[in-house]
C-alpha positions as CSV (number, residue, x, y, z in Angstrom):
1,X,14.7,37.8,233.9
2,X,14.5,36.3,237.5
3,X,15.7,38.0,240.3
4,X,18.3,36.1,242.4
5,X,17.5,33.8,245.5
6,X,18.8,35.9,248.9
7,X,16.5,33.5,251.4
8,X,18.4,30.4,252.6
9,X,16.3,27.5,252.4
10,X,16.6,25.0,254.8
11,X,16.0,21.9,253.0
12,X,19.4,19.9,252.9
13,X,22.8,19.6,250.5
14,X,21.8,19.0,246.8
15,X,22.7,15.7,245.2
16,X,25.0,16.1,242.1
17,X,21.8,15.2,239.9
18,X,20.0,18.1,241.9
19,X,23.0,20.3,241.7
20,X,23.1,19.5,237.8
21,X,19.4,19.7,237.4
22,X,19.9,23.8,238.4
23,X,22.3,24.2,236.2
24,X,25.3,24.6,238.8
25,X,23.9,28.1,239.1
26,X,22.8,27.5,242.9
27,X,24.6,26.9,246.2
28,X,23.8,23.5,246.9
29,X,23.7,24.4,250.3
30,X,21.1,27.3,251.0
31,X,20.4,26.9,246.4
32,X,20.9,30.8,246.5
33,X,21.7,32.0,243.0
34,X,24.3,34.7,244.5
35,X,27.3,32.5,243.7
36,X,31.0,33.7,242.1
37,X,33.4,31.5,240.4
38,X,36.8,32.5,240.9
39,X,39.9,30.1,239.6
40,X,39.5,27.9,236.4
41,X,42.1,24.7,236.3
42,X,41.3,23.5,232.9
43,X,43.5,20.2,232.0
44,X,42.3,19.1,228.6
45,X,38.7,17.7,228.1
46,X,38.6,18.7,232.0
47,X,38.7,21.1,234.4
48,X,37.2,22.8,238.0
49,X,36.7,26.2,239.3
50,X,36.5,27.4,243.3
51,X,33.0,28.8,243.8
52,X,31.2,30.6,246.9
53,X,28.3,31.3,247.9
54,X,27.9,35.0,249.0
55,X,24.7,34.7,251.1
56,X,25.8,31.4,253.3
57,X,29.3,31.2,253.0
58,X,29.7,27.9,251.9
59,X,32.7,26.8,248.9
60,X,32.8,24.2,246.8
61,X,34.5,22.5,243.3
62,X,32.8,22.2,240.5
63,X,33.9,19.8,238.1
64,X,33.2,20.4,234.3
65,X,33.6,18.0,231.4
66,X,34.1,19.0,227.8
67,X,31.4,17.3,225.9
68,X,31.8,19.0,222.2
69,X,32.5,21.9,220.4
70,X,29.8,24.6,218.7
71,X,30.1,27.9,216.6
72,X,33.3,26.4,214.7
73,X,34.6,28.9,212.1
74,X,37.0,26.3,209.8
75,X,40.2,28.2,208.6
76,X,41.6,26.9,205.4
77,X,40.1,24.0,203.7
78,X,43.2,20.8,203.2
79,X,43.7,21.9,199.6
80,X,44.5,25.5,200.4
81,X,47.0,23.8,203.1
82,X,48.2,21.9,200.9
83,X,48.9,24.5,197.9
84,X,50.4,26.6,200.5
85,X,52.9,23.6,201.3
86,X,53.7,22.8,197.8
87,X,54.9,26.4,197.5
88,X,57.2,26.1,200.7
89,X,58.6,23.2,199.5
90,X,58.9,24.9,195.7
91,X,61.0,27.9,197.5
92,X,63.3,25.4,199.9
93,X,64.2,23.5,197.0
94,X,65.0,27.1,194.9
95,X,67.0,28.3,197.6
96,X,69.0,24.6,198.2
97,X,69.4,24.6,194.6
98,X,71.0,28.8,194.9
99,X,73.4,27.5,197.6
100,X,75.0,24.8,195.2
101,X,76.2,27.0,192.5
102,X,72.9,26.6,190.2
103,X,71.5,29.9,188.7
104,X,75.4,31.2,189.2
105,X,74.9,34.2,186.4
106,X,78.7,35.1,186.5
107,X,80.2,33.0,184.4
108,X,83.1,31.8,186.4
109,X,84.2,28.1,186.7
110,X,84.9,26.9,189.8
């Protein structure tokens, strides 16, 4: 594990390329490591996130894209959704069919 950056380097503002090629885990002012992230604003496949830089003082936005998805865990496969549909439909339809007089065990006429 490497320990974190404390000295400022004096050797200009990162590009975005340079900024990207660290990782985003640098100020890209003094490239100390000894940054925090504080508010996410995530709209969609998009979002930013205030940081600071502890050592030089220096904030910025960083702007995040979402480019994918990993680790998905599928829930139910489209025939167990649809099983599960056919026997909410099956219980609609049985308790319609309760509510017009079907099934009517008393044996009056109406």
């Amino acid at each position: 594990m490497s320990k974190p950056t404390t000295k400022v380097h004096n050797i200009g503002v990162l590009s975005d390329r340079q900024y990207l090629k660290q990782s985003a885990a640098v100020c890209p002012v003094c490239q100390s490591s000894q940054i925090t992230s504080e508010t996410v604003d995530a709209d969609g496949a998009s979002g930013s996130a205030n940081v600071t830089c502890t050592v030089c003082g220096s904030q910025w936005t960083d702007i995040w894209r979402v480019t994918g998805y990993d680790n998905l865990n599928e829930g139910m496969s489209e025939a167990e959704i649809e099983a599960i549909e056919a026997k909410v439909e099956k219980v609609r339809k049985d308790k319609e069919n309760q509510g017009h007089g079907h099934g009517n065990q008393g044996g009056k006429k109406k």
